[in-house]
N, C-alpha and C positions, 0 to 999 in steps of 0.2 A: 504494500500500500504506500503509494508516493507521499511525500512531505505537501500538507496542504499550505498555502498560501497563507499569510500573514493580514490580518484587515488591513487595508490601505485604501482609503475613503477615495473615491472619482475612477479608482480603475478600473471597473467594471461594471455593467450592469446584470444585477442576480433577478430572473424570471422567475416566475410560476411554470408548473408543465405547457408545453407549446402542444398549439390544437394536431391533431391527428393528421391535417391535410399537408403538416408544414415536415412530420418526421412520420418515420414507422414504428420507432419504438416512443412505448408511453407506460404512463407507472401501470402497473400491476398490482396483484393483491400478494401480501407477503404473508409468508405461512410465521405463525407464532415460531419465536425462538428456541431454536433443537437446545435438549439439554446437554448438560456435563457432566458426569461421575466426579463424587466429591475428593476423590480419587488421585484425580489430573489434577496437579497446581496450577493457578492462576495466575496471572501477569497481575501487579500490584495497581493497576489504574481498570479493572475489570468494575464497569458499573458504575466510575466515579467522574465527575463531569471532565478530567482531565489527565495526562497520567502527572507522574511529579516528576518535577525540573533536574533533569539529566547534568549531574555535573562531575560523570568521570573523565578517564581517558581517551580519547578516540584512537590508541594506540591499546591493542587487547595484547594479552598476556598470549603466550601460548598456551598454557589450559583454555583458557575464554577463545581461544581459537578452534581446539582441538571439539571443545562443544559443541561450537559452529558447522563444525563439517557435520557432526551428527544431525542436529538442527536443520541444517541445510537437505541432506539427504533424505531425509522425512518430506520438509516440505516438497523437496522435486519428484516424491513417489506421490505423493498427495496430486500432486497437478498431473502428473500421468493417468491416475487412478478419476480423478475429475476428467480429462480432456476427452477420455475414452468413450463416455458416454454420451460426447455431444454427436447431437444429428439431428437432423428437419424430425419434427416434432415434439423433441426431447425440453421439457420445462429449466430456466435457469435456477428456479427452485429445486429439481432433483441435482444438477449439475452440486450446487451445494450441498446436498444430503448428501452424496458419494464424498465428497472432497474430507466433510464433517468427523465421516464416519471413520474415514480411513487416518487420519489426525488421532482419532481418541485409541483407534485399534493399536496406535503405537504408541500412546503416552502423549501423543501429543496437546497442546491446546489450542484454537484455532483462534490466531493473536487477535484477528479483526472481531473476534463475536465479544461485543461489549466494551471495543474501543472508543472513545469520544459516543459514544448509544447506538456502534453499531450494529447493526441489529444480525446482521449474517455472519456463513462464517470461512467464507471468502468472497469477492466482488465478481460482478459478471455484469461485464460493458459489452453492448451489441451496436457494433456499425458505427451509429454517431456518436454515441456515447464514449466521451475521452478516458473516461477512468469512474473509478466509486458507484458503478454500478450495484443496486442494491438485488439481490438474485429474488424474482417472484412467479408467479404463474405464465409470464409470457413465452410462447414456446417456440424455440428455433426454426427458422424457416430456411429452406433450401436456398443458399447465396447468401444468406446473413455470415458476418464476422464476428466472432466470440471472444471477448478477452476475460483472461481468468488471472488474478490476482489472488492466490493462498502465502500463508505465513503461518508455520509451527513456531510454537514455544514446550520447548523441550527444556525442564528439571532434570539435570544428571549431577550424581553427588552433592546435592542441595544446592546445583546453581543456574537460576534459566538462563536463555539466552532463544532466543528468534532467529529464525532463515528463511527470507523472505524471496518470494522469486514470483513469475509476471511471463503471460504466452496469450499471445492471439492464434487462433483457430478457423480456420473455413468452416462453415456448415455447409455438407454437400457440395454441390456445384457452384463455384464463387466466379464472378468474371473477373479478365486479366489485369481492370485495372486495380482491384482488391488485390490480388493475388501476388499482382509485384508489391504494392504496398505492405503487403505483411513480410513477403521476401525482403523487403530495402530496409524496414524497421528492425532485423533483425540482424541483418548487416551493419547497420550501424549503430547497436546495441554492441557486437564486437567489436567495432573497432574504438567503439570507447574505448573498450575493456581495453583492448590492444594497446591501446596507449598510456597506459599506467606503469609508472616507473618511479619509484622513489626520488626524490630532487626536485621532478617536476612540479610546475604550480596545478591545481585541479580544475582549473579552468581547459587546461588542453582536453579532458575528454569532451566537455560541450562546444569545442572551435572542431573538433575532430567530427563529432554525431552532425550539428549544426553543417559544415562545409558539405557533409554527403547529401544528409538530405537535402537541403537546397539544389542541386544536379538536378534534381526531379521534382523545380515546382512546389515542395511539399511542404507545408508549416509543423514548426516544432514547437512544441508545447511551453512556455514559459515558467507558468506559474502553479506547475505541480512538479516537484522536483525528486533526484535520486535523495536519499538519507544516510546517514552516518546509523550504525545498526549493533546490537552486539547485546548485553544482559538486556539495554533498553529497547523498544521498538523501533523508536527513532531519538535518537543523539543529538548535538546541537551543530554537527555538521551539516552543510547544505551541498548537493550535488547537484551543479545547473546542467542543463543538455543543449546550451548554444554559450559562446563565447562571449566573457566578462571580463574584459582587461583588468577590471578592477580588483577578482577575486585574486587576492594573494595567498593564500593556503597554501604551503608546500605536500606535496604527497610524504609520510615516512611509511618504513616496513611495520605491518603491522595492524597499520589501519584498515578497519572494515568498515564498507561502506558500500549501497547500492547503487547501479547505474541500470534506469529504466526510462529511457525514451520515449515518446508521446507524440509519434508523429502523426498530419494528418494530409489528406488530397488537398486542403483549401487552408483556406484562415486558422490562426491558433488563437484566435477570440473564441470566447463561449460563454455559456450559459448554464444556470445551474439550477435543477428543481427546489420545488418548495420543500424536498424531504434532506436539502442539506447537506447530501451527498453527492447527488448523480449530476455528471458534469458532460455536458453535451457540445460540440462545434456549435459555432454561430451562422455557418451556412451552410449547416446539416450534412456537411460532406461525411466522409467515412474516415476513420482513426484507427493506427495500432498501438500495442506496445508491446515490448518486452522485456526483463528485468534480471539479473541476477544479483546475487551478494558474493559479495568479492572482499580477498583481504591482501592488500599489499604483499609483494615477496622482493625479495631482494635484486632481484631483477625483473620482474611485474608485476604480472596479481597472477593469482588462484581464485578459479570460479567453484564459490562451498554449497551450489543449488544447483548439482547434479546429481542424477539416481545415481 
């Protein structure tokens, strides 16, 4: 789940749901919140209007790493286990219940359900929707794009830790202009990654993501960004995905942190429902993403969100 936006009065305008003639996707009914075995530990901001102000390291220990990979490995079975089931017909409400279920099957907890109130327990953005998709009764149709956003919180030797990771999907028969767009977002998701080196300042992966995508026309998201990631969900790191002269951050080894891209066909204006989540383009084009967690090495990164 990307780093939401900071309020900043005049820079956007937030709508209510847009009428049906203008998009395809529209809210749904959301099925009551799946439970948790009192079992599973908890993220300490589960249910509470905010979590608490992050003020460790953004340099993890190797333990705090080594958890990571586990972490990480869970969540990327989780979105396998989720992605399999998507196809024309299939509800983003079930896509959730598989994702849910397979999380608690391994200890895990599913970070999004009861973050800032949110209510699922991972996100499912179709087509225009850029991200925070809330998952509900609407049911995939042949040509739609699915984006699936899971994150575990895995407790090992009394210590959590998150691994968060991020994949768009075709449903069915998608046309080629989808089709390259999820191809190129995912290109240039690596070559963030690709370009992660210790010394460097961390503005080079968003001049790296930023320069490809533009090749093709395509808007890159601004104001939903990668996050700094590790015991917390998100750290007081910021990871932009276009180029900021001004961001001075040095990369060091050790840091973990996300790179999850937001690109779209058209404008990276948008709009946002009345449920406070769901973040849609402003001229309804189509958007992907994709995301991993990643921790600095001594000579790149390590991607810790593969099965």
């Amino acid at each position: 789940m990307g780093r939401r936006p900071a309020a900043r009065a005049g820079t956007r305008t937030y709508t209510a749901a847009m009428p049906r003639s203008l998009t395809a996707v529209h809210p749904g009914t959301v099925s009551p919140r799946r439970p948790v075995p009192s079992s599973i530990p908890r993220p300490e901001y589960v249910d509470r209007p905010s979590p608490a102000p992050y003020d460790g390291p953004e340099v993890k220990s190797p333990e705090i790493i080594e958890r990571m990979r586990v972490a990480g490995r869970v969540a990327a079975q989780a979105m396998a286990a989720a992605a399999a089931v998507v196809a024309p017909g299939v509800t983003t409400d079930e896509v959730d219940r598989v994702g849910h279920e397979f999380l608690l099957d391994h200890g895990a907890y599913p970070s999004t359900l009861g973050y800032r109130g949110f209510p699922k327990s991972l996100c499912t953005s179709v087509n225009e929707v850029v991200c925070h998709g809330i998952p509900d009764d609407r049911r995939l149709e042949d040509g739609d794009l699915v984006n699936i956003d899971i994150t575990a919180y895995l407790v090992i030797d009394g210590i959590g830790v998150h691994g968060d990771t991020d994949a768009t999907y075709p449903v069915g028969d998608v046309d080629e202009e989808s089709r390259l767009l999820v191809e190129r977002t995912h290109e240039a998701m690596m070559r963030g990654i690709k370009a992660v080196r210790p010394g460097r300042r961390i503005n080079v992966i968003g001049r790296v993501i930023e320069s490809y995508a533009r090749r093709f026309g395509y808007g890159v998201v601004r104001d939903f960004t990668g996050h700094g990631i590790g015991r917390d969900f998100h750290s007081g790191l910021v990871v932009l995905h276009y180029d900021d002269p001004a961001v001075t951050t040095v990369l060091e080894e050790g840091m973990t942190f996300t790179i999850e891209p937001m690109i779209t066909l058209g404008t990276a204006d948008y709009d946002m429902w009345d449920d406070g989540w769901t973040v849609l383009t402003k001229d309804r084009k189509r958007t992907a993403q994709f995301e991993h967690t990643i921790v600095v090495t001594r000579d790149g990164a390590e991607i810790l969100t593969l099965p």
